[in-house]
PAZAPA-4460 file (N, C-alpha, C; in steps of 0.05 Angstrom, whole numbers, plus 32768, in hexadecimal, padded with zeros to 4 digits):
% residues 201
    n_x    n_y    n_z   ca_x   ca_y   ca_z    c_x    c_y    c_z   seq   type   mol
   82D0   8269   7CF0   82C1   8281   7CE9   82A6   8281   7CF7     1      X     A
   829C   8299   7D07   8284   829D   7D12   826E   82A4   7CFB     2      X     A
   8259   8293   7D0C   823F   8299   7CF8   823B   82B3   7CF6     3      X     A
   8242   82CC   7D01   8247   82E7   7CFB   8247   82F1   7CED     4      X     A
   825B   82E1   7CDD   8274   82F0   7CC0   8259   82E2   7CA7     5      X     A
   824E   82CD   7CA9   8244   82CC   7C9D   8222   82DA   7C95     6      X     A
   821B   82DB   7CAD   8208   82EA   7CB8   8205   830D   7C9F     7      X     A
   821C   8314   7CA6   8220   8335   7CAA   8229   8330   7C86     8      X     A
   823A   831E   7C7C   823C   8323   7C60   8220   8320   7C53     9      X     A
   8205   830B   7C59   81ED   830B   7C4E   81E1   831F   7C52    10      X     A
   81E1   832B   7C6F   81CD   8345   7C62   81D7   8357   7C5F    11      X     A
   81EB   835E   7C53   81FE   8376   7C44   81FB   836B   7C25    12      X     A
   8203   8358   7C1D   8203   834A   7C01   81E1   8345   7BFC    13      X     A
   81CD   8341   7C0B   81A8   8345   7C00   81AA   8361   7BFF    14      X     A
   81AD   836D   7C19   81A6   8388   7C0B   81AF   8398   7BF3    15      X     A
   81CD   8392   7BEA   81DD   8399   7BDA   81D1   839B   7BC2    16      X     A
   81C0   8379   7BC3   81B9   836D   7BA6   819A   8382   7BA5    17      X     A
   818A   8380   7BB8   8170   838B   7BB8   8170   83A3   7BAC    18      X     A
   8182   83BC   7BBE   8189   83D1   7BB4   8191   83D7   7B92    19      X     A
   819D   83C8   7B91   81B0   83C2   7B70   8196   83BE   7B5E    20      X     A
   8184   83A7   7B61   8172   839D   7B54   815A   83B3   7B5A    21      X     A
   8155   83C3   7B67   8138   83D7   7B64   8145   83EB   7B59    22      X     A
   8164   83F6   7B5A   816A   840A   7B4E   8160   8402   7B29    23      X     A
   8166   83EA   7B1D   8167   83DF   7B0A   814A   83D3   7AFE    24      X     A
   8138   83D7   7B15   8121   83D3   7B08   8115   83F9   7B00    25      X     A
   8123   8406   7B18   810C   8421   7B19   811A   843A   7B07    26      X     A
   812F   8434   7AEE   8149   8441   7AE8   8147   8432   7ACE    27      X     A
   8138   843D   7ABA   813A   8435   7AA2   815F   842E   7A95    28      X     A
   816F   8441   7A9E   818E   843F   7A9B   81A5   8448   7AA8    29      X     A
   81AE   8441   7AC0   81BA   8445   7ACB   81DA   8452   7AC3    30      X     A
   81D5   8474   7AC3   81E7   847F   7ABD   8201   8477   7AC5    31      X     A
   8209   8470   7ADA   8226   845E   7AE4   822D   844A   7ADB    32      X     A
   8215   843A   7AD8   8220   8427   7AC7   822E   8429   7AB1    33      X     A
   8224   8437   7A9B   8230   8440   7A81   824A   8441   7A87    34      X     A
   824C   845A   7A96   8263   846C   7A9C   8279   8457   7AA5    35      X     A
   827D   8449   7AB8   828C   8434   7ABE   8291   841C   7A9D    36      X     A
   827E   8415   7A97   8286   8402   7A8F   8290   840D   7A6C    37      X     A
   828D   8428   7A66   8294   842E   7A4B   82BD   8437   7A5F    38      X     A
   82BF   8441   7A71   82D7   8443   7A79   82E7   842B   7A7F    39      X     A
   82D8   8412   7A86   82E7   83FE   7A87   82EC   83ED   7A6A    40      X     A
   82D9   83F5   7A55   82DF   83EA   7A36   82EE   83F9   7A30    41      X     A
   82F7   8412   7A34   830B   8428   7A20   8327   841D   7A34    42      X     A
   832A   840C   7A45   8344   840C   7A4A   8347   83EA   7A44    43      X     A
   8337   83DE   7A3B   8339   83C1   7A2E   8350   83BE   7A18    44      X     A
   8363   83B2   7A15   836F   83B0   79FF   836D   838E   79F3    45      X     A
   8379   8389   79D8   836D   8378   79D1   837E   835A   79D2    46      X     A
   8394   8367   79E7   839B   8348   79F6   838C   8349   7A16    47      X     A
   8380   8359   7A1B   8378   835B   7A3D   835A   834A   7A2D    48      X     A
   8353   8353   7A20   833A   833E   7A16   8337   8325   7A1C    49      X     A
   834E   8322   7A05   8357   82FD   7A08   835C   82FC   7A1D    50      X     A
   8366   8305   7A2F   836B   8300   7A4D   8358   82F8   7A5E    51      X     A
   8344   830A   7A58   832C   8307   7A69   831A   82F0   7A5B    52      X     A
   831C   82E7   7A49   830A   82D5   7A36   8313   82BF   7A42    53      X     A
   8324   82BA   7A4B   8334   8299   7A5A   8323   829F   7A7A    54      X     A
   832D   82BC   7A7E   8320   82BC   7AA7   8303   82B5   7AA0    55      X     A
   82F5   82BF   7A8C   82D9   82BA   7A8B   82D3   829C   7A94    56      X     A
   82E4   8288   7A86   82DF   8272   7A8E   82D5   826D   7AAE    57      X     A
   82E4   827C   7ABA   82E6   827E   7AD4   82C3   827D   7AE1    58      X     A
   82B0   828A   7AD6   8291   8287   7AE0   827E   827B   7AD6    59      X     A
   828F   8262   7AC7   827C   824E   7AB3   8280   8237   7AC3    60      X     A
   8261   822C   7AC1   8261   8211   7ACE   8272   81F8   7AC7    61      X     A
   8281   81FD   7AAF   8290   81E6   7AA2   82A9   81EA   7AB6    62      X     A
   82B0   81FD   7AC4   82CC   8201   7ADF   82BD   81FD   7AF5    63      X     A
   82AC   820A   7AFA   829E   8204   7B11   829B   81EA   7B1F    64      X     A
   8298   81DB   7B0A   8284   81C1   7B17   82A0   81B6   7B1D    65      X     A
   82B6   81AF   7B18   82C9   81A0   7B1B   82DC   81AD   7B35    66      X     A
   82DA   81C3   7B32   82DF   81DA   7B47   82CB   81D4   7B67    67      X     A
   82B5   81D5   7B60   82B0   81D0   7B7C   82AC   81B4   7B87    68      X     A
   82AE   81A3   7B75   82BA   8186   7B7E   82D2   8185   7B8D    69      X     A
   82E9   819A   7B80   8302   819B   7B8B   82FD   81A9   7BAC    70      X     A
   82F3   81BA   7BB3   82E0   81C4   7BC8   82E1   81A6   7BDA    71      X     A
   82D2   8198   7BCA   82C8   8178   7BE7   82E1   816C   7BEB    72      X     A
   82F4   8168   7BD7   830A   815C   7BD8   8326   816B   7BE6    73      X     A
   8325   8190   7BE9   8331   8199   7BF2   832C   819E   7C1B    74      X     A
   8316   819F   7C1F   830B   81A8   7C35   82FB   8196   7C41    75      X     A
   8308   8191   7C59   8300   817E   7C72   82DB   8189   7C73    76      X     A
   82DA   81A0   7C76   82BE   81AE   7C7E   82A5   81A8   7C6D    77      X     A
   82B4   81A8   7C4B   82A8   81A5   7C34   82A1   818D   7C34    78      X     A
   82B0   817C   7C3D   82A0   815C   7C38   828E   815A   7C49    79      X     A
   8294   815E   7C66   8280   815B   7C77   8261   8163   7C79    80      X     A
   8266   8178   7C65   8254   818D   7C66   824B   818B   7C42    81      X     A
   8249   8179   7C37   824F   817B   7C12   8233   8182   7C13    82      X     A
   8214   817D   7C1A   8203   8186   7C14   81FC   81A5   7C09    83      X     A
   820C   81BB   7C1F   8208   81D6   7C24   8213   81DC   7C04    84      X     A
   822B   81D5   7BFE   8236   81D5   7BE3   8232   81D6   7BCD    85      X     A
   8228   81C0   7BCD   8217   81B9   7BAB   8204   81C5   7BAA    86      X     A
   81F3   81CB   7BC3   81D4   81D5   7BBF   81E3   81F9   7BB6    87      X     A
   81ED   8200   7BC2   81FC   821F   7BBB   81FF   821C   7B9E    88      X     A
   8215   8211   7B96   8219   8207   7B79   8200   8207   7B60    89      X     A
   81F6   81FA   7B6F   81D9   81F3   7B5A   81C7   820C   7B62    90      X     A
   81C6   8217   7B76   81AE   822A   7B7C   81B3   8244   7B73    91      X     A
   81D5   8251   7B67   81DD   8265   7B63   81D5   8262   7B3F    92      X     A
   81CD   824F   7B2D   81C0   825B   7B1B   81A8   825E   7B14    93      X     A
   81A0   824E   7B26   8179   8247   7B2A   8170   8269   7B31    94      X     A
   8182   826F   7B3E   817C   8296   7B4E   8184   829A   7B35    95      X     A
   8194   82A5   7B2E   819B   82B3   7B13   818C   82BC   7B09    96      X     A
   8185   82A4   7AFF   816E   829C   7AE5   8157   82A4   7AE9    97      X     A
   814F   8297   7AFA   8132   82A3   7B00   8131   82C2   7B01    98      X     A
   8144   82CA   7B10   8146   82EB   7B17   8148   82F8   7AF9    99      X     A
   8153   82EC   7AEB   8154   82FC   7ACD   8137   82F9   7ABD   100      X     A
   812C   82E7   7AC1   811B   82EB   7ABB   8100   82FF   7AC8   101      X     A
   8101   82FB   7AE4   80F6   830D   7AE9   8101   832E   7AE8   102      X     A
   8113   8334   7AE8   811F   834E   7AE0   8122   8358   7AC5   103      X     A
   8124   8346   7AB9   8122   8344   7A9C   812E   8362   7A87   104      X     A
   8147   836A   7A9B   815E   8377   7A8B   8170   8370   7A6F   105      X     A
   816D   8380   7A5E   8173   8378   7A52   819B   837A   7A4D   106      X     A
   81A8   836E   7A45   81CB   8372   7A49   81D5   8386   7A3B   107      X     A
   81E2   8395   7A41   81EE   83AB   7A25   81F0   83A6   7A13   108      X     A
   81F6   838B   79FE   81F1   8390   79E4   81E2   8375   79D8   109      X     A
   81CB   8374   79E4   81B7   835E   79DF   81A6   8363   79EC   110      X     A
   8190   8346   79E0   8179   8352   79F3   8168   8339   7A07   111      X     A
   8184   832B   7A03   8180   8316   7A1F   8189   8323   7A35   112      X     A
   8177   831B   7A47   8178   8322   7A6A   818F   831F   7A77   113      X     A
   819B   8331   7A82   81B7   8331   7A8E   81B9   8332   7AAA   114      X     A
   819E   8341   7ABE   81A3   8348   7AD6   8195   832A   7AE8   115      X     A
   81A8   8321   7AFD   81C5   8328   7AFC   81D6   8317   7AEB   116      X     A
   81E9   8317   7AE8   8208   8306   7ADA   8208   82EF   7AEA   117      X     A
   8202   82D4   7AD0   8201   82C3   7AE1   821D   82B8   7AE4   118      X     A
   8235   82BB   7ACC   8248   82BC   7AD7   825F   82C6   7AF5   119      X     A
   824E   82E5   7AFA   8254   82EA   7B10   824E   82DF   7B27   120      X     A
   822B   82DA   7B28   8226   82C8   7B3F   8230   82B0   7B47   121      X     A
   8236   82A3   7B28   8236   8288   7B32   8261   8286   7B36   122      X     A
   826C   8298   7B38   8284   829D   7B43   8289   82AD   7B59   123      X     A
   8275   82BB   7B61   827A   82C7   7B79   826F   82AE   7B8D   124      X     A
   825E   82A1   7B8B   824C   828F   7B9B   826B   8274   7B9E   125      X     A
   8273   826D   7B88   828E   825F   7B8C   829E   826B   7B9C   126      X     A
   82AC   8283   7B9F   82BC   8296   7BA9   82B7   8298   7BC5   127      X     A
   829E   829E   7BC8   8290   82A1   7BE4   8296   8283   7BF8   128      X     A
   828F   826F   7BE8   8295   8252   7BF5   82B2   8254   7BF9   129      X     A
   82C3   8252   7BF0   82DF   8257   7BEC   82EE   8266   7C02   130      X     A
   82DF   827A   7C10   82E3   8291   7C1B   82E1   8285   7C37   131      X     A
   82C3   8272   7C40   82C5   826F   7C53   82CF   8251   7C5F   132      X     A
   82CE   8242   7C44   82E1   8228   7C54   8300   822A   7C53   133      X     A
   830A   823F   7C4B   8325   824B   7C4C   8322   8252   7C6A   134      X     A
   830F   8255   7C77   8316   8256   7C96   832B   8240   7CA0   135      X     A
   8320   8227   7C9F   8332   8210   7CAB   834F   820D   7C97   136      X     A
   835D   8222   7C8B   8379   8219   7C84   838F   822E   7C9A   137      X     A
   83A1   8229   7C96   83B9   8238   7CA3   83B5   8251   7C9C   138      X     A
   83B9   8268   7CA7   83B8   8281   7CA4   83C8   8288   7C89   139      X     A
   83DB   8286   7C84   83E7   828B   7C6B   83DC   8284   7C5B   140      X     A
   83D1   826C   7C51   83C4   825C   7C3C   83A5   8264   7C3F   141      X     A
   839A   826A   7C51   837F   8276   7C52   8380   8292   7C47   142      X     A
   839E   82A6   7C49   8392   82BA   7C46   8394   82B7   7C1E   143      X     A
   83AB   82AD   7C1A   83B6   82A8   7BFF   839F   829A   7BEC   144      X     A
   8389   828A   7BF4   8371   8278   7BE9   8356   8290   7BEB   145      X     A
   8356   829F   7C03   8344   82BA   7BFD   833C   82CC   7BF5   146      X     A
   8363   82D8   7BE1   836A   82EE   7BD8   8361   82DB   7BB9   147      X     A
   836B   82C1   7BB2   8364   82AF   7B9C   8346   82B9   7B90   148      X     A
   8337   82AF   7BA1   831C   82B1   7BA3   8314   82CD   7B9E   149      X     A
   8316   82DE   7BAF   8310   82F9   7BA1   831B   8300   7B85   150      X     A
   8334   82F7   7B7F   8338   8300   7B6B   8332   82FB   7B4E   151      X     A
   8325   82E4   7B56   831E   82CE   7B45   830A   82DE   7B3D   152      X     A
   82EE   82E0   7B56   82D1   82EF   7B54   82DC   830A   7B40   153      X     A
   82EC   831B   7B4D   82EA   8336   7B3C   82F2   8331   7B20   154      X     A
   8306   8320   7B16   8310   831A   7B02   82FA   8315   7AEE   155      X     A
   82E7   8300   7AF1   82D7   82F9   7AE3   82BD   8307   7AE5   156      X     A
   82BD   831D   7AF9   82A7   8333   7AEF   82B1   834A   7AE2   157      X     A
   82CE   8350   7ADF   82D4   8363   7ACC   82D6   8354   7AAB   158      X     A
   82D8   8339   7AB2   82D9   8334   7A90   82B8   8332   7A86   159      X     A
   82A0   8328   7A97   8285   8332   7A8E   8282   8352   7A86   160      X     A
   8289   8365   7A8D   828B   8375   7A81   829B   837E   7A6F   161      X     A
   82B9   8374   7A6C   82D1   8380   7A59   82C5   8369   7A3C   162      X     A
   82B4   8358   7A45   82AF   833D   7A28   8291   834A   7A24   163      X     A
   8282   8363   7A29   8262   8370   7A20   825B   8362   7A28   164      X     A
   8256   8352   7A3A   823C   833D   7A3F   8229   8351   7A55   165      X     A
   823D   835E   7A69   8223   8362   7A7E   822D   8387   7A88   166      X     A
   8211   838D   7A91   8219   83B1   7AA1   822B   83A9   7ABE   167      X     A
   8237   83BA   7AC3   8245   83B3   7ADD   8238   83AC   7AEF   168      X     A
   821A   83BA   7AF5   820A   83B5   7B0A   81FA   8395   7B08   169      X     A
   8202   838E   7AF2   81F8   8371   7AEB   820A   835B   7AF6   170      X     A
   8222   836E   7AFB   823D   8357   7B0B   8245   8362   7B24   171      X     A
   822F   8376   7B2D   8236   837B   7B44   821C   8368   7B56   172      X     A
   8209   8369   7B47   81EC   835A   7B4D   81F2   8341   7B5C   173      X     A
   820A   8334   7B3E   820F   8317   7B3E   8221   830E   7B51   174      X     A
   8239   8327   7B60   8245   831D   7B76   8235   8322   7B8E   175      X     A
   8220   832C   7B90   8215   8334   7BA5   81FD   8320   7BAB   176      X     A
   81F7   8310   7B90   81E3   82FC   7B96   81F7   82DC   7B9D   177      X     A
   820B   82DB   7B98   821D   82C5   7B97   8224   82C4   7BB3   178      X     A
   822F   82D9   7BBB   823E   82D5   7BD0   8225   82D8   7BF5   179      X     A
   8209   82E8   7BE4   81F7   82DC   7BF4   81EB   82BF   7BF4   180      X     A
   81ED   82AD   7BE4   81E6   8293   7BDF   8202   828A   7BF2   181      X     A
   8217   8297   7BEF   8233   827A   7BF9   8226   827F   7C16   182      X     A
   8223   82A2   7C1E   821E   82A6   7C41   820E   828C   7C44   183      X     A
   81F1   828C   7C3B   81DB   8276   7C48   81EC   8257   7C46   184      X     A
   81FF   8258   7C32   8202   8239   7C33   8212   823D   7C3F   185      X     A
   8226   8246   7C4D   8236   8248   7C6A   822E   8245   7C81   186      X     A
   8210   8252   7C85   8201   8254   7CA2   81F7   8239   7C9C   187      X     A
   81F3   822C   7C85   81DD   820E   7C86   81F5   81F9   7C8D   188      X     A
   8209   81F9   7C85   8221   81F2   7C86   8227   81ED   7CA8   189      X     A
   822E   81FD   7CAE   8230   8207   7CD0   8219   81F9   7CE4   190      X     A
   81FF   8208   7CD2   81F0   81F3   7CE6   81ED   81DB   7CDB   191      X     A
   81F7   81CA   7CCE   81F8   81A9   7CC8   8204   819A   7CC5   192      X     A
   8228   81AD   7CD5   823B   819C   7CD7   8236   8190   7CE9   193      X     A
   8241   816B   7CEC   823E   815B   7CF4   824F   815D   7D0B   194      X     A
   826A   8168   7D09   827E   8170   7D23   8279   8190   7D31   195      X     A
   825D   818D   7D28   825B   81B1   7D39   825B   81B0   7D55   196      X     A
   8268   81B8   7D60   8265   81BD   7D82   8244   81BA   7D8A   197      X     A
   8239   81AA   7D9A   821D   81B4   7DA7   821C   81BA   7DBD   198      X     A
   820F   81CD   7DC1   8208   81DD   7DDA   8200   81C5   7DEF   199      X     A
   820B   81CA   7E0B   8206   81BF   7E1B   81E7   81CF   7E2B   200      X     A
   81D3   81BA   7E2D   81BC   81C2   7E39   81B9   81BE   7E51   201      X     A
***
């Protein structure tokens, strides 16, 4: 994969998030939001719940952490490269957090800080890693581990909203801050692999 692809997903995924986050500072309530997320609760039923209460698992650090160990142990690139990893890992809730505090939204039915979902971030930012060391497998298995990964990310931002925790734009925030954290740790990645081609001077 060309530093390109990574390139072009960060500044589409900052601006995404920037945009997202001034709409949400300058917009006491974002009429769409409502609208989406009261249409995605009226088609909730109360085994799709439970359903989603297990995928939730899916953006908690208690999967995560053992998950992206499986990452160093699955991928030639990932070991070589384990620094870019963990720092992604660890730096996708350090952003969160901080960011909620300074945004200091409150969640649809509480009045702890929601923007963005740190569940979302810190699964899109997994997803995102996932996405691009799926470059080095076989084409079939790369595309089958990609479609995984996305579906994983959307899965567990429709259950932050189908479980009340967050506004949609709070899990749109969180894939757009995640999957800009995986870009940088791809390009740090790239430039600090040890088998990177060097330019002949």
């Amino acid at each position: 994969m060309t530093s390109r692809v990574p390139h072009g997903v960060l500044v589409v995924t900052l601006a995404t998030f920037v945009a997202l986050t001034l709409a949400v500072l300058l917009v006491e309530k974002i009429a769409l939001d409502a609208t989406i997320r009261e249409s995605m609760l009226s088609h909730a039923s109360p085994s799709t719940v439970s359903v989603l209460r297990v995928v939730n698992l899916g953006g908690n650090w208690k999967i995560l952490l053992p998950a992206t160990v499986l990452l160093l142990v699955a991928f030639d690139r990932a070991r070589r490269t384990w620094w870019a990893w963990v720092a992604l890992m660890l730096a996708a809730p350090l952003a969160e957090g901080s960011l909620k505090l300074a945004v200091e939204r409150p969640r649809p039915e509480s009045a702890a800080f929601g923007y963005p979902s740190g569940h979302a971030t810190a699964v899109a930012a997994y997803a995102g890693a996932l996405l691009y060391l799926a470059a080095e497998l076989r084409p079939r298995w790369r595309t089958a581990v990609r479609v995984l990964a996305i579906a994983l990310m959307l899965a567990v931002g429709v259950a932050r909203v189908i479980l009340r925790a967050h506004w949609p734009s709070d899990v749109a925030a969180g894939f757009a801050l995640g999957l800009a954290l995986a870009s940088v740790a791809t390009l740090i990645a790239s430039a600090t692999d040890p088998r990177r081609p060097r330019r002949v001077q």
